[in-house]
N, C-alpha and C positions, 0 to 999 in steps of 0.2 A: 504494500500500500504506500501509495507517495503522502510525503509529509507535508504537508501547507505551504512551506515555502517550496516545493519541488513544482509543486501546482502550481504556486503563480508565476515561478519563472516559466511554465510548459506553456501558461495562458498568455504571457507576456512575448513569447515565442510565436504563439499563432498568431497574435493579433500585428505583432510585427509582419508577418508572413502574408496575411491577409491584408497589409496598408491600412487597414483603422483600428482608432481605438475606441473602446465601447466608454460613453459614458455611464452609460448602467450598468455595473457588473451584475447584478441579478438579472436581465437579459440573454447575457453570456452564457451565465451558469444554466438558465433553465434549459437554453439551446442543446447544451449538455446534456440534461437531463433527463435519461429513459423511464418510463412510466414504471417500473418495476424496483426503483430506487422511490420515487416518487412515493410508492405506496407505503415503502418502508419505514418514510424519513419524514412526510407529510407536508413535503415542499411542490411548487408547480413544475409538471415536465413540460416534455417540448412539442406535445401533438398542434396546439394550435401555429404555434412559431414555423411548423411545419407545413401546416395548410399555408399561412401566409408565403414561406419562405418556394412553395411551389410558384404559385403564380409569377414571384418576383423572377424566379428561374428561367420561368417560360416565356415571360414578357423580356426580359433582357436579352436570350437567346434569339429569341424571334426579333429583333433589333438587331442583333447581332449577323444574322441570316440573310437578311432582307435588305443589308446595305451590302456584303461583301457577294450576294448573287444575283442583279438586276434582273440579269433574263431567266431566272425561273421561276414556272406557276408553283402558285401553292402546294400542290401535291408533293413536289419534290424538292419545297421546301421545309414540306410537314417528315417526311421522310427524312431528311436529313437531321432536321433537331432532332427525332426521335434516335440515332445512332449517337448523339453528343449527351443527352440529356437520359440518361439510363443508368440504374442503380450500378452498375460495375463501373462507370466513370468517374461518379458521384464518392462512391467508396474508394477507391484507387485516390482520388484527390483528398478526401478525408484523411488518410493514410500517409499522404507527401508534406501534409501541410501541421501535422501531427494532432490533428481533431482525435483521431481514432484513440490512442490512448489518454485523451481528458475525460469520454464517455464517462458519466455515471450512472452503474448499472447496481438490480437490485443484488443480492446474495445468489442467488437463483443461477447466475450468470458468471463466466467467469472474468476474473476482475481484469484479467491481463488484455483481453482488446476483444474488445465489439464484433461482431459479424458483421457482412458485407451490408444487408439491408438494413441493421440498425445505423449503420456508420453512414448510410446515404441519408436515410432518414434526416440524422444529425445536421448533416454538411445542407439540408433545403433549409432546417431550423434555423440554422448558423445566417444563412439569405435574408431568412424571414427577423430574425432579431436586429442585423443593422438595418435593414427599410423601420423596423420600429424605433428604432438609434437614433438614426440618422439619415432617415429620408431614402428616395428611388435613387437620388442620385449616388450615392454612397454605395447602397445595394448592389446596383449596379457597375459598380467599379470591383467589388468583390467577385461577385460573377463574372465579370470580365477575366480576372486571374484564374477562375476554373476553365474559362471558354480558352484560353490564350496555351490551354494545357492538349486541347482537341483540335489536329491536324485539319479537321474537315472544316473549321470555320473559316480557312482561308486559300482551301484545294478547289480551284474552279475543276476539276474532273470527278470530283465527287458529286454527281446532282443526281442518278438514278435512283429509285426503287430499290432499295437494296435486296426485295423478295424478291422483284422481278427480274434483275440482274442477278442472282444465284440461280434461279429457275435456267436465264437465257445460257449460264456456266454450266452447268449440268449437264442439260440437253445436247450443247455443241461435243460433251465429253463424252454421251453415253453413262451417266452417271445416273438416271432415272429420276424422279421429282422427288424436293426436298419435302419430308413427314416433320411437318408444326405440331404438339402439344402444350397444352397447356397442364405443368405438373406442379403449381404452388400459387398460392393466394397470403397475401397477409398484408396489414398494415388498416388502421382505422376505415369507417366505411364513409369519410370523405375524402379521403384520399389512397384508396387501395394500389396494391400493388400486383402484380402478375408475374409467373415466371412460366417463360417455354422453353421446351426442351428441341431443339434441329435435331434430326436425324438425315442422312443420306445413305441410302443401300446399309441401313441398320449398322449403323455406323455414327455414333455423338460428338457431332459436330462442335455446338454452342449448347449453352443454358444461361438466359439473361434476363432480368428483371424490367418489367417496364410500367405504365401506371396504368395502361390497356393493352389486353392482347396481342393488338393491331403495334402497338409501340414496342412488346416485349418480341413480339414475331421480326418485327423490321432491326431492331439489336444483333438479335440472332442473327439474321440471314447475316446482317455486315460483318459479323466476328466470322462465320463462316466463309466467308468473299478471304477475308483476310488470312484465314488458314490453306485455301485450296491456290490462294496465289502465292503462297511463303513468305508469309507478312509474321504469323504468329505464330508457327510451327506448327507439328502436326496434329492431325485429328484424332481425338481417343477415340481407344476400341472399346 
C-alpha cells in the first residue's frame, strides 16, 4: 500500500503528465475512485464523472476528426473515432500516464492495478473531472494528449470501415468471413460497455471493448487489419 506522501507525489506526477492542475482535489480523487472502494469507505466514486467524462471524449475526438479529415462522410468518420476511442486505448493511456496504479479499489480487488475496463472507465472520469475543473476548454487539451497518442488522428489512409476492409482482406486471401461475437457486457446502464470476440477460420483474432456492439465490432476488425498486415504480431490460436 502506498503511503500519503507516495500518493501525492504519483498524483503530482499525473497531473504534470496531463498539463493541469486540479483545483479541486476531491474531483481528482473521486475520478479515482471505483465504486467498490466507495462502498467500503463511504466516499463518492467516479460513475457520474464518467458519464460526463464520455461525452467530453466524444465531442473532442469528433473535433479532432473532423478538422484533420475534410473529405470524409460521417460514416467513416464515425468508424474511425470508434478505433481511437475504445477501452484498450483508453487503458493502454491510463497505464502510460500512471492513472492505472492511483485507482482506488475496494478489498475485493487486487490493490496492485486495475483491469483494462476499470482503468478506461477511470481515464473518461479523469475527462469528465477537468470539464468540471476547469471548463471544455481545459478538457479538451487533456484529451488532446490521449488523441496525440493514436496514429489515426493524423493518417489520411486510414478513412475505411475497418469491418469492411477486413471483410474486402479476407476475401482477396481466401480467408472466408470474419465471425463477430458479442462475449461481455458491463459497466452502468448509462453508459455500458461491450466486448466482441473476431474470429477468422476459428482462429482469435481480436477481443475489444466498445460502448456498442457496432463500436466494439469496428475495434476489432482494426486490431485484426493490424495483425494480418504485421503491425501487431500474430494471431492467437
Amino acid at each position: 500500500m502506498k503511503t500519503g506522501a507516495e500518493r501525492e507525489e504519483l498524483l503530482l506526477s499525473l497531473q504534470r503528465k496531463l498539463g493541469y492542475r486540479f483545483s479541486s482535489r476531491a474531483l481528482l480523487e473521486e475520478a479515482l475512485t471505483h465504486s467498490s472502494y466507495a462502498n467500503e469507505n463511504s466516499v463518492p466514486f467516479n460513475e457520474r464523472l464518467e458519464f460526463l467524462g464520455d461525452a467530453v471524449l466524444e465531442l473532442a475526438a469528433s473535433e479532432k476528426l473532423f478538422s484533420a479529415y475534410p473529405g470524409c462522410d460521417e460514416g467513416r468518420l464515425t468508424s474511425l473515432r470508434a478505433r481511437i476511442v475504445c477501452k484498450e486505448s483508453l487503458s493502454a493511456w491510463a497505464a502510460e500516464v500512471g492513472l492505472k496504479n492511483l485507482i482506488r479499489l475496494g478489498n475485493n480487488f487486487k490493490k496492485s492495478e486495475a483491469n483494462d475496463s476499470i482503468a478506461a472507465d477511470c481515464a473518461e472520469a479523469l475527462f469528465g473531472a477537468v470539464f468540471a475543473d476547469g471548463g471544455y476548454s481545459r478538457a479538451s487539451a487533456v484529451v488532446e494528449k490521449f488523441l496525440a497518442t493514436k496514429p489515426e488522428t493524423s493518417d489520411p489512409t486510414i478513412t475505411k470501415n475497418p469491418k469492411s476492409e477486413l471483410q474486402e482482406y479476407t476475401q482477396a486471401h481466401a480467408m472466408g468471413v470474419p465471425r463477430y461475437e458479442t462475449v461481455g457486457h458491463a459497466g452502468p446502464e448509462h453508459a455500458p460497455s461491450f466486448k466482441v470476440r473476431l474470429t477468422i477460420q476459428d482462429r482469435l483474432f481480436a477481443e475489444e471493448w466498445g460502448r456498442s456492439t457496432k463500436e466494439a465490432e469496428f475495434a476489432a476488425a482494426a486490431e485484426a487489419l493490424g495483425k494480418l498486415r504485421g503491425r501487431r504480431g500474430a494471431p492467437k490460436e
